[in-house]
N, C-alpha and C positions, 0 to 999 in steps of 0.2 A: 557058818558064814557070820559074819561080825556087822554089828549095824552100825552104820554111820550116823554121828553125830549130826543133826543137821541146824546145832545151834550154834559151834561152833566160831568165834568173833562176832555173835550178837551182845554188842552193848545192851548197859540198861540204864536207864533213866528216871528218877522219882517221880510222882506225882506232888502236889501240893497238901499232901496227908503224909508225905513221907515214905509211901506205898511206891514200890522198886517193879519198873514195866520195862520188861522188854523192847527194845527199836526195832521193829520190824513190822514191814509191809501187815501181820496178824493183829497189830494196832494200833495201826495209823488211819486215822479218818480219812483218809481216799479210799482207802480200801473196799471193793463191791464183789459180790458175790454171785457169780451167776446162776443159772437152775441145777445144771448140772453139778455145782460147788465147788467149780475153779476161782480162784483169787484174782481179781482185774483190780489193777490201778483205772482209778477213773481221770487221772492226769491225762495219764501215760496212754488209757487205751491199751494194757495189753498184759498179757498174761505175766505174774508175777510168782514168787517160791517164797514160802512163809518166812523164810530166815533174810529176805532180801531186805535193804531198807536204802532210801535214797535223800539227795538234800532237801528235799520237801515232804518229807518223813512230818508227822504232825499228830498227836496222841490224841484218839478219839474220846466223843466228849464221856463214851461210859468211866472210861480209864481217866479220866482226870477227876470225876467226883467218885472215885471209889475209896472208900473209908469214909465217907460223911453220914453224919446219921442221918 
């Protein structure tokens, strides 16, 4: 059985280091976790898929200082 790609048309995006991040819902400051460790947008309220990203997509703040010493 052959596995599916599931990054497939995710952009990417710099940081301010020049450091190349992923757009998707896995790094976007909305992003919450529940106990269980489903992915919830806390906009949206609702269950999201790591590879999804939407126009209020917004890179969390670890990923923007990553490469600073």
């Amino acid at each position: 059985m052959k596995k599916r790609n599931s990054t497939i048309g995710v952009r990417c995006v710099r940081n301010e280091q020049g450091i190349s991040v992923k757009r998707c819902c896995g790094s976007c400051a909305f992003r919450r976790l529940t106990k269980t460790g489903a992915r919830i947008c806390r906009l949206k309220e609702r269950k999201v898929w790591r590879s999804n990203s939407c126009e209020w997509w917004e890179m969390n703040y670890s990923l923007t200082q990553a490469g600073k010493r």
